[in-house]
C-alpha atoms as one frame of an Amber mdcrd trajectory, in Angstrom:
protein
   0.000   0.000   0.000   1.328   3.254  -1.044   0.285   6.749  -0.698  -0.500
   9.049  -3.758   0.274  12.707  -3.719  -2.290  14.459  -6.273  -1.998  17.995
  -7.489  -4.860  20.617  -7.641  -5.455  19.568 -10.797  -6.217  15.861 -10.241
  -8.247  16.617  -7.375 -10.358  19.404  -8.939 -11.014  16.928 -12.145 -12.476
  14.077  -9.380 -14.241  16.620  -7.641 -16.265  17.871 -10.532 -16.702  14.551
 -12.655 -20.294  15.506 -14.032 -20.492  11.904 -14.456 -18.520   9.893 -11.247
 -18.810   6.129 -10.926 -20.957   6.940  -7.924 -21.263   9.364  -5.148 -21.767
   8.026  -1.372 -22.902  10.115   1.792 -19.253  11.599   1.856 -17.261   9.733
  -1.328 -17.312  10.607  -4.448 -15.999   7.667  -6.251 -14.669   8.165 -10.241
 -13.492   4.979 -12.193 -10.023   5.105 -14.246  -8.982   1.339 -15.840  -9.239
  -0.864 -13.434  -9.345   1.356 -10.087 -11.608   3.409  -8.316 -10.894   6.378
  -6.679 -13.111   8.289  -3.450 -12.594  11.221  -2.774 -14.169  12.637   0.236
 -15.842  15.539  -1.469 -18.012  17.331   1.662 -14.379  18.526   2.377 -14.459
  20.267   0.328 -18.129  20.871  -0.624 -17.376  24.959  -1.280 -15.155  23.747
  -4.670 -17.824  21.131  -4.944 -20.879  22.784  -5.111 -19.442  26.523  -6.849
 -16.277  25.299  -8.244 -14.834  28.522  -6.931 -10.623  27.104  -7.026  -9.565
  28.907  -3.628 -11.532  27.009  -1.076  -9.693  24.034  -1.973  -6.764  25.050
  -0.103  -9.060  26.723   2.484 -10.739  23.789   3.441  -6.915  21.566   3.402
  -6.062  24.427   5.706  -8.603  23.879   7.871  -8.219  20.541   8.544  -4.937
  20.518   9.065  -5.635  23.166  12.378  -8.083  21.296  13.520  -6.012  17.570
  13.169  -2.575  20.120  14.758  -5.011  20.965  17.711  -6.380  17.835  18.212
  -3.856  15.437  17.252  -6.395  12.707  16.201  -4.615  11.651  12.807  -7.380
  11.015  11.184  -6.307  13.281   8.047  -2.608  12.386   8.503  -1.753  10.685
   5.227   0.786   8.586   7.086  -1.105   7.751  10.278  -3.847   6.612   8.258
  -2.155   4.207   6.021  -0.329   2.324   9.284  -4.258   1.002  10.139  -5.467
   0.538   6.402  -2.391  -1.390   6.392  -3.422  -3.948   9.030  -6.542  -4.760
   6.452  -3.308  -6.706   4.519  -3.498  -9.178   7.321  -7.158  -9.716   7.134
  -9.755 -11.870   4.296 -10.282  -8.182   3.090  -6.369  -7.588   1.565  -6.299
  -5.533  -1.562  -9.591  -3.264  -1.289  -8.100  -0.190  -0.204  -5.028  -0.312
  -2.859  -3.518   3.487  -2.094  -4.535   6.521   0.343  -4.465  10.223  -1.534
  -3.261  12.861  -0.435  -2.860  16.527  -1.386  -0.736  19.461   0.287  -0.176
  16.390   2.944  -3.864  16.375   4.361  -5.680  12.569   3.653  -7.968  12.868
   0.942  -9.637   9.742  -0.252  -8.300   6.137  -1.464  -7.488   3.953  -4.299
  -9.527   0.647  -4.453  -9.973  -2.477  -6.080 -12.558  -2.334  -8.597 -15.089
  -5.181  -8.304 -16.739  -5.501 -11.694 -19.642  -7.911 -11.976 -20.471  -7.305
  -8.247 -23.210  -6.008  -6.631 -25.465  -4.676  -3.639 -26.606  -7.497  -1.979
 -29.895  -6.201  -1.611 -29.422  -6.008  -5.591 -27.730  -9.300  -5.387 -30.517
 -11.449  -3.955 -33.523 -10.921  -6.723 -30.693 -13.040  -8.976 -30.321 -15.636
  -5.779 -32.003 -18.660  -4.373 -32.653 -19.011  -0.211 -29.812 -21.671  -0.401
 -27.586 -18.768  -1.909 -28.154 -16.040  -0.210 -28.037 -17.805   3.380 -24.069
 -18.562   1.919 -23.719 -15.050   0.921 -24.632 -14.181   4.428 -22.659 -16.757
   6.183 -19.686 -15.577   4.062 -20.256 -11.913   4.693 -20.409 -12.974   8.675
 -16.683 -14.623   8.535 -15.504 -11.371   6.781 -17.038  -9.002   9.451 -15.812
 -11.371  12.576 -11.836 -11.701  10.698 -12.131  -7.802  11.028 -12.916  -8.040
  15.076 -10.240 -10.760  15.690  -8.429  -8.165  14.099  -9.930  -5.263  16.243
 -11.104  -3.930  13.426 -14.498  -2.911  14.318 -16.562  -2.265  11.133 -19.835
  -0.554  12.395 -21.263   0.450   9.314 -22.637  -2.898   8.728 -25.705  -2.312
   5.973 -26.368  -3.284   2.298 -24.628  -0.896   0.490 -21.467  -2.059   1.734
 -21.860  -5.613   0.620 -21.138  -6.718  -2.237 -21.667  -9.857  -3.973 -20.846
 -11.521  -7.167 -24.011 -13.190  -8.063 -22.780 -15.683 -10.541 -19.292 -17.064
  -8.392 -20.760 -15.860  -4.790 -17.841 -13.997  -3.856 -18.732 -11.555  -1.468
 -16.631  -8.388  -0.694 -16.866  -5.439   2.576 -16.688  -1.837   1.268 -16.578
   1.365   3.177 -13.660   0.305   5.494 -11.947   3.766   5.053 -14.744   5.517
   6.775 -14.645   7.112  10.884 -17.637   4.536  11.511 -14.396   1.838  11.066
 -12.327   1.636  13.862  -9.034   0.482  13.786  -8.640  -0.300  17.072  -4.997
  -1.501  19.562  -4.451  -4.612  20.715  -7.524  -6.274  22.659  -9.418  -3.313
  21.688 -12.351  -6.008  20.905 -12.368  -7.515  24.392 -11.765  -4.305  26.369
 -15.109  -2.932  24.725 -16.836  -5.435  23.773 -20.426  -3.339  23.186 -18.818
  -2.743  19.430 -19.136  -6.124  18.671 -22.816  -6.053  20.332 -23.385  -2.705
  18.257 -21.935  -4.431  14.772 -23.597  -7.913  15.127 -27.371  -6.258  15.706
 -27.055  -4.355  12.848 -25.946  -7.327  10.684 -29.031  -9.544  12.175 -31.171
  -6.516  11.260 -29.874  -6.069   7.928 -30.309 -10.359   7.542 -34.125  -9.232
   8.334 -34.114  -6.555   5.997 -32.853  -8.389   3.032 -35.526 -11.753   4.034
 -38.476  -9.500   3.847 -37.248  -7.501   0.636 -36.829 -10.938  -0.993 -40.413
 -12.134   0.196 -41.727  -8.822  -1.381 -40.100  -9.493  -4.274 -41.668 -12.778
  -4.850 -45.009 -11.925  -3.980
């Protein structure tokens, strides 16, 4: 895993893609070959939303105060990629391929492109009970590797799923996010209400999907 430096150019053409891959809550996500790249645009939503060049480097400049007064490292370019690092060691190695950063203030990521997958709410219409049930099962061993990894992924839902319906593989996004903690050593154990907190959203979500496929047959 590497870090990418991009200049003001590269980031204002993935910031104002008329057409991105996708856009998430906070990601805007553009496709180039075989990669995609997110950039975390309500950063810098100013450039975003006006296009007006200068607020870039406002808003870099105001997150590096805030991360010098608080110390977190949570937009440290280098602090960052020591935890997405540790995802090398887990069943999820090679979805976050790169962290970028400009003017030394963490950006977004480089990820592996997984054509052919999809949603697994999307994912179950093409799927029989017997399927899905191994989608889920596989889905469960990728979430509980993360927590013997204290890695706590919280933002268990759908969208972050995905699951090639034709060879079953099934993939966790949206690691990169605050809502994934990359937790020290017994981190797991010493607060174990995470793992509480992660597994009732994933029974919730099982629920979700059941009665979406029962509608769907109906």
């Amino acid at each position: 895993m590497k870090i990418i430096e991009l200049n003001k150019e590269q980031l204002k053409l993935f910031l104002s893609n008329p057409n991105p891959f996708s856009k998430g809550c906070n990601g805007i996500i553009n496709l180039i070959e075989d990669k995609l790249y997110k950039i975390y645009y309500k950063d810098f939503i100013d450039f975003y939303l006006y296009e007006r060049e200068e607020e870039i480097d406002n808003a870099v400049n105001n997150w590096l105060d805030i991360e010098s007064i608080t110390n977190f490292g949570l937009r440290i370019p280098e602090i960052r990629l020591k935890e997405f690092e540790r995802l090398d060691n887990t069943k999820s190695k090679g979805l976050i391929t790169a962290l970028l950063s400009y003017n030394g203030l963490f950006v977004g990521i480089e990820m592996k492109y997984y054509k052919n997958f999809l949603k697994i709410d999307e994912a179950i219409q093409y799927l029989d009970d017997s399927a899905i049930d191994y989608c889920l099962h596989k889905a469960l061993e990728l979430i509980n590797d993360l927590l013997d990894n204290n890695i706590a992924p919280k933002d268990v839902k759908e969208s972050n799923i995905l699951v090639n319906p034709k060879t079953l593989e099934v993939v966790l996004i949206d690691l990169d996010g605050v809502e994934t903690t990359y937790g020290p050593d017994n981190y797991i154990n010493d607060y174990p209400y995470n793992k509480r907190m992660i597994m009732t959203n994933f029974y919730k979500m099982v629920d979700r999907l059941k009665k979406e496929k029962v509608k769907k047959l109906s």
